[in-house]
Each structure stands twice: as C-alpha cells, then as structure tokens.
ROFI-556569 format. One record per residue: residue in three letters; x, y, z of N, C-alpha, C in turn. Coordinates in steps of 0.001 Angstrom, whole numbers, plus 500000, padded with zeros to 6 digits. Example, Ala and Ser with C-alpha at 12.3 -4.5 7.8 and 13.67 -1.06 7.14 Angstrom:
BEGIN
ALA513190494310507800512300495500507800513200496700507800SER512850497750507080513670498940507140512900500030507870
This chain:
BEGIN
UNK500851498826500000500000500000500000500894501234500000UNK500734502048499083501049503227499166501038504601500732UNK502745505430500558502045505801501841501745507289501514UNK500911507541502826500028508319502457500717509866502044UNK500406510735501053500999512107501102500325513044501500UNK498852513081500896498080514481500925496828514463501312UNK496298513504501287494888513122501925494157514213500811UNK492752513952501070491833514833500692492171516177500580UNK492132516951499948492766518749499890492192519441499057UNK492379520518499287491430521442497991493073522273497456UNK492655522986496623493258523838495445493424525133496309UNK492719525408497288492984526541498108493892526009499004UNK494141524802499334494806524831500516496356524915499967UNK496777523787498555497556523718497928498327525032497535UNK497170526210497040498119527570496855498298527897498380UNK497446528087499159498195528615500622499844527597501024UNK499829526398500481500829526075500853502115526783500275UNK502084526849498677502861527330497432503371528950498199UNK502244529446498903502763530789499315503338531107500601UNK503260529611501527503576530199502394505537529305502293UNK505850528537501182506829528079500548507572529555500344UNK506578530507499539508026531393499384508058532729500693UNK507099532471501695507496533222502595507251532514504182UNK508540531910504033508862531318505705509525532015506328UNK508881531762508001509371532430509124510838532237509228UNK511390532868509762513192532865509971513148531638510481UNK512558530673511622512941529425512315512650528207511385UNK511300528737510512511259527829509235512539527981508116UNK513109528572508031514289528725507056515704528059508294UNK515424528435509346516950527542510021516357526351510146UNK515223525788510587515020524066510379514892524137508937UNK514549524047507472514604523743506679515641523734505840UNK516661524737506357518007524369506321518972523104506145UNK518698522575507894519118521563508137518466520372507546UNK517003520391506829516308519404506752516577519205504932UNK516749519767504183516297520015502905517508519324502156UNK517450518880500932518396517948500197518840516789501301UNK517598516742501936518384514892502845519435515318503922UNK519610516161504096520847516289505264520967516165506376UNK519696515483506710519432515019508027519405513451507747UNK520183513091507761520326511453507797519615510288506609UNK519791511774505334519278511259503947517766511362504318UNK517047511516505169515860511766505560515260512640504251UNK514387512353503277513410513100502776512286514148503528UNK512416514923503292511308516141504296510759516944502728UNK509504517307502893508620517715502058508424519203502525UNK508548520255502266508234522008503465506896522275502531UNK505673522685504122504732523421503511504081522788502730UNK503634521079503579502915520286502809501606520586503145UNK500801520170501927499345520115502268499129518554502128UNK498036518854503330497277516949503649495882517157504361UNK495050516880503537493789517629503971493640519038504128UNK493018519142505158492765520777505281494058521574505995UNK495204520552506229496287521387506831497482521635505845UNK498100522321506786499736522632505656500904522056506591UNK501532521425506809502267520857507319503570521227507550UNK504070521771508544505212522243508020506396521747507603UNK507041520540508312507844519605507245507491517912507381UNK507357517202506856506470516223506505507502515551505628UNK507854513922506353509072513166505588507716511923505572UNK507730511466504335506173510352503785506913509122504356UNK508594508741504244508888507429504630508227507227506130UNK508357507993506588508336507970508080506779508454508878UNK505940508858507749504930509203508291505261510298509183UNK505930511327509197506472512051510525506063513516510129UNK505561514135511016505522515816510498505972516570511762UNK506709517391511365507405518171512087507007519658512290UNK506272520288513322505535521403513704506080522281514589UNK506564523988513898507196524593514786506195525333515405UNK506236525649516577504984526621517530505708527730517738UNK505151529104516922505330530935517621504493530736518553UNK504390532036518753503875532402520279502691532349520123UNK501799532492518946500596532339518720500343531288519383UNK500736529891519552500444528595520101499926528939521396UNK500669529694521960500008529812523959498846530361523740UNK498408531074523350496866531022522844496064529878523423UNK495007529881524151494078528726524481492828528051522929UNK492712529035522210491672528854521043492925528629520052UNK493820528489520280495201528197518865495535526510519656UNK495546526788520817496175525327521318495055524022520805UNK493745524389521322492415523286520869492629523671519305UNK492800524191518677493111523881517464494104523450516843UNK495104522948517868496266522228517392496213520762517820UNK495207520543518964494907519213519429494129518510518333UNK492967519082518114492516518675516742493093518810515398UNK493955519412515393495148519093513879495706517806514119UNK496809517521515382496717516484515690496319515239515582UNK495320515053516270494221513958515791493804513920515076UNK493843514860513790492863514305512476494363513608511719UNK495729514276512183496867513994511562497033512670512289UNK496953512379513148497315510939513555496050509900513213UNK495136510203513373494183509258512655494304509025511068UNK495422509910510545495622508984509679497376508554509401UNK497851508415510995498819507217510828500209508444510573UNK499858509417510985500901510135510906501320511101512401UNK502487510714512714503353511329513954503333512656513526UNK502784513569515012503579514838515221504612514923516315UNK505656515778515843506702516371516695506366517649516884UNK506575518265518022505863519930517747507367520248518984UNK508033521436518095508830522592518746508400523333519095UNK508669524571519890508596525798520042509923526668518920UNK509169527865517988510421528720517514511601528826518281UNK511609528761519241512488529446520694513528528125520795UNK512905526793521014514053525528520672514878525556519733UNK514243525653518423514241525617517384515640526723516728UNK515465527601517206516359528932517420517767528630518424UNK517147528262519515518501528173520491519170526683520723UNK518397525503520304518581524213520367518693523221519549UNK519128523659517998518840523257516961519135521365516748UNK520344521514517540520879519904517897519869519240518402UNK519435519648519373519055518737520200517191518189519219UNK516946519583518571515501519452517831515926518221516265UNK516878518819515724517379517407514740517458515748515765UNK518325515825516681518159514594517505516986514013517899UNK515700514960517945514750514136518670514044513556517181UNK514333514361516355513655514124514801514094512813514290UNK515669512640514771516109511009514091515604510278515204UNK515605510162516035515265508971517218513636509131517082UNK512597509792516709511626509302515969511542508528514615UNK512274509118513557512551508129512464513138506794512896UNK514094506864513702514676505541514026513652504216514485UNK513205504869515387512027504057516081510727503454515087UNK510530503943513587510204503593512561510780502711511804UNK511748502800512202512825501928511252512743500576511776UNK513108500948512923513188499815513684511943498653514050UNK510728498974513558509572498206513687509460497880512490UNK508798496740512052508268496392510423507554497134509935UNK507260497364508972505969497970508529504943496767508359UNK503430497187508371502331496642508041502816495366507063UNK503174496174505814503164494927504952504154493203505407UNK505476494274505859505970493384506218505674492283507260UNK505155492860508626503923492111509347503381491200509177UNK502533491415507830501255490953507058502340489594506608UNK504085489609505927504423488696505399504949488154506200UNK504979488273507135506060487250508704504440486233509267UNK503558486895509298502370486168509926502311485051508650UNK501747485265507458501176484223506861502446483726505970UNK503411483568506848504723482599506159504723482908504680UNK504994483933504038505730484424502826506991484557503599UNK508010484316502344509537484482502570509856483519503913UNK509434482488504319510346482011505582510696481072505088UNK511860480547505125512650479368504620512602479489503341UNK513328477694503043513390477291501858512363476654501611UNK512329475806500435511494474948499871511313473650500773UNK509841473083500757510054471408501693509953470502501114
C-alpha cells in the first residue's frame, strides 16, 4: 500500500501552501536548512505540505512524521484546541507529530534534529504493516520442503 501524502485537499489549501513556501518564518528557514536535500540522515522532508485541510510544516512520507514549529501564537488557548485537533485528524491517519517551540528551534537546533532522528529511528526499527502481514502468513520464511 502506498504511503500516504496528501489526503483529501482542495486547490485553496495547495496555493496557501505554494505561498507560504516562498514566505517562511526565519525558524522555518533555520530548520529547513538543516532538513532540505536529505541532510538530516538522507531523511526526505517535504516544506509546507498540504494533507487535507492542513499545511504541514515539514512532513518526511517514509516515516509518516511531520514536524511542527509553535510561535507564540500557540500559547493562545483557542490556537492550542486547534492544534489538538490538527493532531488527531493527523494521527488518525497514521501520521506522527513532533511539535517545537520557535524558541528551541532557534537556540537548540541539535538537540531538535536529535529528537527528529530517534523518531525516524524508532520507525525503522519496527516492520511495517506489509511486512507484518508477510512474517504472519509465512511468505519468505525458509526454503522449499
């Protein structure tokens, strides 16, 4: 099975993404920095994805993983319940959030790449579905009898 990229989306959400591609926040340009042409551990990252009704801010498909920086707007109580429900519509469909603060992101850049591979890792390190699916009903085990 294919994994998932964009879910359901409209054409509005797609240009809001396209625009907010050519105008990122300064902490979006130092993580996308580090993230962009694979340079995080050959890691593919996607910036300013759309997937459904959201825009994502960096989003690697191997890994199902999206990576979310929080301004100050976030302490907001009506920004926060709207990030719980981004959340959950993003994990109901099988996709991890990581969420920074700009302020980490800015002063901790190591330590925000580190927590990013030891989530990928921890992907790695489990089968996927399909593979699952071929360890249970004995595809590939042994030889011939």
């Amino acid at each position: 099975m294919p994994m998932k990229t964009r879910g359901k989306t409209t054409a509005k959400i797609v240009q809001a993404a396209r625009e907010q591609r050519r105008k990122p926040t300064p902490t979006e340009e130092v993580l996308w920095e580090a993230l962009r042409n694979r340079r995080l551990d050959g890691l593919k990252f996607r910036r300013q994805h759309p997937f459904g009704r959201f825009i994502l801010d960096a989003f690697c498909v191997e890994h199902q993983l999206e990576i979310e920086i929080d301004g100050d707007v976030h302490a907001d109580p009506a920004q926060a319940a709207y990030d719980a429900e981004r959340t959950a519509f993003l994990e109901s469909h099988s996709i991890r959030v990581l969420r920074f603060s700009a302020n980490v992101v800015q002063s901790n850049l190591a330590e925000v790449l580190a927590q990013i591979l030891d989530a990928t890792r921890a992907t790695r390190l489990s089968p996927s579905p399909d593979e699952k699916r071929s360890e249970s009903s004995g595809e590939g085990a042994g030889g011939e009898v």
